[in-house]
C-alpha positions in Angstrom: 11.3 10.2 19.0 13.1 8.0 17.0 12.7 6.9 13.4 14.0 5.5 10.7 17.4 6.8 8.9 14.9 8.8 6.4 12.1 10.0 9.2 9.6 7.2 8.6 8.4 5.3 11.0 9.4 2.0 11.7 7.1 -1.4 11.3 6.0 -3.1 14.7 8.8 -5.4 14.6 11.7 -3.3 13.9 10.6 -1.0 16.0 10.6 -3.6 18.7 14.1 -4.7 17.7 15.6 -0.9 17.8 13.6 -0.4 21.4 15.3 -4.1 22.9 19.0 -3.1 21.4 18.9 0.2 23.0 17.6 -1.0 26.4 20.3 -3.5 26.1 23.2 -1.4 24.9 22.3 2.5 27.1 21.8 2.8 30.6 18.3 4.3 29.6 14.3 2.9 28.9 12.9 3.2 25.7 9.6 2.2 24.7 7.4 1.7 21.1 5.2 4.8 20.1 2.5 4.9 17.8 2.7 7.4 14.9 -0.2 8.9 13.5 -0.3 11.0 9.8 -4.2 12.5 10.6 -6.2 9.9 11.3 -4.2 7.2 9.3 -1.6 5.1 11.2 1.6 5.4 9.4 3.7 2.6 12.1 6.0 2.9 15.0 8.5 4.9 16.6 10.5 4.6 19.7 10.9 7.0 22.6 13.2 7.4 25.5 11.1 7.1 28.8 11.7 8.3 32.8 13.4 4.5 34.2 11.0 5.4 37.5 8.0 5.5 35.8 6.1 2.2 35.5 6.4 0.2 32.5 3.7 0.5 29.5 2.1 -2.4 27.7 3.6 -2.1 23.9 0.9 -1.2 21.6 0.2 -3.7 18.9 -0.1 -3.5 15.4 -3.9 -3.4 14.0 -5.8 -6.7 12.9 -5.2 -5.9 9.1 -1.1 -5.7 9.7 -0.9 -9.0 12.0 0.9 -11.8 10.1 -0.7 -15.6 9.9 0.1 -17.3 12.0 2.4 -19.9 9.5 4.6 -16.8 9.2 4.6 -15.8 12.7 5.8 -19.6 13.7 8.2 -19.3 10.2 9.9 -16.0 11.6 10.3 -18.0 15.5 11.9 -20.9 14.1 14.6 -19.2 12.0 15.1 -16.3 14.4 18.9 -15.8 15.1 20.8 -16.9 17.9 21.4 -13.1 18.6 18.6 -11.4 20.3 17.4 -7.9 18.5 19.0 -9.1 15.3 16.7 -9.7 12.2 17.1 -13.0 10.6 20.1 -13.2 7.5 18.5 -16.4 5.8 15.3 -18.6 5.2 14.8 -21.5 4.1 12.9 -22.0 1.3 11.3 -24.8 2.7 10.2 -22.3 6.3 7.8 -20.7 3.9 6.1 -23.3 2.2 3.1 -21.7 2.5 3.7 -17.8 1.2 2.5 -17.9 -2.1 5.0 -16.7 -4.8 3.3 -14.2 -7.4 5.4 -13.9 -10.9 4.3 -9.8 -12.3 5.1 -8.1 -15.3 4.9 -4.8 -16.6 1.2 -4.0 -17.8 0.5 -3.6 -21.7 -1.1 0.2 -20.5 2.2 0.6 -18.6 3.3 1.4 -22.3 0.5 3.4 -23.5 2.2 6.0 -25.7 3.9 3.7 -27.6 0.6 1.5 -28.3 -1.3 4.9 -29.4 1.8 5.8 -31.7 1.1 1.9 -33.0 -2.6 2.8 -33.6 -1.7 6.0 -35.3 0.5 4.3 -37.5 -2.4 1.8 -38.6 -4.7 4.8 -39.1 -2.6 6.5 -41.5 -1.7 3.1 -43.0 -5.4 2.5 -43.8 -5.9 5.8 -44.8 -2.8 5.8 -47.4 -4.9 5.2 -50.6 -6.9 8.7 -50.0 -3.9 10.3 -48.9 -2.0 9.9 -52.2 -5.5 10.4 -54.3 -5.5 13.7 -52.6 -1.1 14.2 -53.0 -2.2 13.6 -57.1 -4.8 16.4 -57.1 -1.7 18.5 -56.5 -0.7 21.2 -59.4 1.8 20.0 -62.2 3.8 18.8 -62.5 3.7 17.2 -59.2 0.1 15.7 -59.5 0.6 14.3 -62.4 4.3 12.8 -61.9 2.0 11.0 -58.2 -0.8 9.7 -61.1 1.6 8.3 -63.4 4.1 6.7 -61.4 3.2 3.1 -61.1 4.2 -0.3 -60.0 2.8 -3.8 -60.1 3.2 -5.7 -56.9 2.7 -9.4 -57.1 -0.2 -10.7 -55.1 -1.6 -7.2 -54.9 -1.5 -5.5 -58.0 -0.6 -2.0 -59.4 -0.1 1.0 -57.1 1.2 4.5 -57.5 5.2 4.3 -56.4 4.1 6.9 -53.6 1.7 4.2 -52.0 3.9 1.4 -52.3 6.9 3.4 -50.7 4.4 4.9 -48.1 2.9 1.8 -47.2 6.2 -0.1 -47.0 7.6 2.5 -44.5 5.1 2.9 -42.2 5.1 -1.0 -42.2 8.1 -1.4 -41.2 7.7 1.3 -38.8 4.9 -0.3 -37.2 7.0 -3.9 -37.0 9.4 -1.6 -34.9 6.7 -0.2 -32.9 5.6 -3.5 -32.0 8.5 -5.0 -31.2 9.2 -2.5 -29.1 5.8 -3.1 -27.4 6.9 -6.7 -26.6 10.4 -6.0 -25.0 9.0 -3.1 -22.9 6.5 -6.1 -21.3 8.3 -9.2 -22.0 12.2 -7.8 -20.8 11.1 -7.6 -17.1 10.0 -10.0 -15.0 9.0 -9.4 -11.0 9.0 -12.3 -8.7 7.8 -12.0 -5.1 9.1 -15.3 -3.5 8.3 -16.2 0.4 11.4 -15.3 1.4 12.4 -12.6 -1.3 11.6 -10.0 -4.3 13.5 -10.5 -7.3 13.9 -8.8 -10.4 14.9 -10.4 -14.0 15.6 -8.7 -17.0 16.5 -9.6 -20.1 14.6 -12.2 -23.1 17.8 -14.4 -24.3 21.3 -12.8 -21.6 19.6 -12.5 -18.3 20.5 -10.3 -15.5 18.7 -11.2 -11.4 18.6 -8.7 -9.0 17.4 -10.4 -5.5 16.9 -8.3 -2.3 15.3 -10.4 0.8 12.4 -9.5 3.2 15.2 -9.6 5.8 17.1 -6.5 4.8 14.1 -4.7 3.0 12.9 -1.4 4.4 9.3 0.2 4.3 8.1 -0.3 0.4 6.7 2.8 -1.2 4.4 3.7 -4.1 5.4 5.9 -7.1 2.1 7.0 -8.7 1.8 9.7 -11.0 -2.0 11.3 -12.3 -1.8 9.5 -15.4 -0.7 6.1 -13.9 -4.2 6.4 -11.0 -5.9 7.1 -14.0 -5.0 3.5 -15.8 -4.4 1.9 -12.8 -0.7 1.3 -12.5 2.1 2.3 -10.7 5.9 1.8 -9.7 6.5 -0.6 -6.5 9.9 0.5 -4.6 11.7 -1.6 -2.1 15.1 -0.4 -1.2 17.8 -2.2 1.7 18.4 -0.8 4.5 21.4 2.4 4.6 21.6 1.1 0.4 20.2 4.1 -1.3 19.5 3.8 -4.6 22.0 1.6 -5.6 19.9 -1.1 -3.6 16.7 -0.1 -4.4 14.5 -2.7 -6.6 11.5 -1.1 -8.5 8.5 -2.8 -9.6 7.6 -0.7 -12.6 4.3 -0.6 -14.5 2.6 -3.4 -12.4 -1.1 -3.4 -12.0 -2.8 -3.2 -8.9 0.4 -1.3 -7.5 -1.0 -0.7 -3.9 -2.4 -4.4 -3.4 1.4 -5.4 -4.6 2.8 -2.6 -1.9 0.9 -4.0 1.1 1.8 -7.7 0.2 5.6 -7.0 0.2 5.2 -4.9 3.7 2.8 -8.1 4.7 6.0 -10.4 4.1 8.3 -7.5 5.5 6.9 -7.5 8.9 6.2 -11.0 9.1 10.4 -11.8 8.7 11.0 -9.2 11.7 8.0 -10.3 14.0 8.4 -12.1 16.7 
């Protein structure tokens, strides 16, 4: 059987495109195969058949992975001239009617960083007991913590240990937080009707675009922690581009609903 250039099986159109160039190019029959994980239906292979044998009707993909029909009539129209090619381009205007869905990195996509924020405040709030307890130390230490003092305008007088304490784990916390913002505000995921893109960057900008047209099979990067808040990592790579084509969809809520819409848009560029 054959699959993809990692072992995965193919969607319903490409593997319809891969069966019609071999048929055209060898002297053999090939035909679409369904593959099965279990009981779940992972997608498509193709197969070399005996030419006596009488041909099979194709299978055809389930009710939940058949396009609309917009993107079905979408897909016809800006097929290329070539048969058992996958369209290069597409209009923007062809796909009027694919919603385009802007994501961004959840705030729990950054959740040690927020707990080291709230951990900061604790021990902020907490400062006044912590140096009471610093000047029940023995001499001369104690006593040096009691009698070092400072007035602060607007607040009043403090122990220099408080005031230094306090101004530090401020500033720490101003970090924390702006750190907090980039992590959620630096990336920004756009699924388009005819592409995925990926912007990073607040005030230079960097794009990285990859269309439906040369996408592969998305997958899911999910790890315990990430199930648990409900997150996850989105991966789309180009086809033959390894990693240096990949796009990744980090941190995103509702990961799988986000997975099944890019494969939605996948198929409906290479069905016919």
């Amino acid at each position: 059987m054959i699959l993809d250039e990692h072992d995965m099986p193919f969607s319903h159109g490409r593997a319809r495109v891969v069966r019609d160039a071999l048929n055209r190019e060898t002297d053999q029959r090939y035909e679409l195969v369904e593959v099965y994980w279990g009981d779940h239906h992972a997608g498509y292979g193709v197969e070399q058949v005996d030419p006596d044998s009488p041909p099979e009707p194709p299978p055809r993909p389930p009710d939940d992975e058949e396009p609309s029909e917009s993107l079905r009539q979408a897909a016809r129209e800006h097929r290329p001239a070539s048969a058992g090619e996958p369209p290069r381009d597409h209009p923007a205007d062809a796909d009027a009617e694919v919603p385009t869905y802007t994501l961004r990195p959840a705030l729990r996509s950054v959740w040690p960083t927020v707990l080291k924020f709230v951990l900061l405040l604790a021990v902020l709030a907490w400062t006044p007991e912590i140096v009471a307890w610093l000047g029940q130390l023995p001499d001369p230490v104690g006593a040096s913590i009691a009698e070092w003092r400072m007035t602060i305008p607007g607040i009043g007088e403090l122990p220099i240990v408080q005031a230094a304490l306090s101004m530090v784990l401020g500033i720490w916390m101003v970090l924390t937080a702006i750190r907090i913002v980039f992590a959620i505000y630096y990336y920004r995921f756009t699924l388009d009707p005819d592409r995925v893109t990926v912007q990073t960057g607040i005030i230079a900008r960097h794009r990285r675009t990859m269309r439906y047209a040369n996408a592969r099979i998305p997958t899911l990067e999910q790890g315990v922690i990430d199930r648990l808040i409900g997150i996850g990592e989105v991966r789309v790579s180009s086809a033959g581009g390894g990693e240096t084509g990949e796009i990744r969809l980090h941190g995103i809520r509702r990961p799988l609903e986000v997975k099944e819409e890019i494969q939605r848009r996948v198929d409906a560029v290479w069905d016919r």
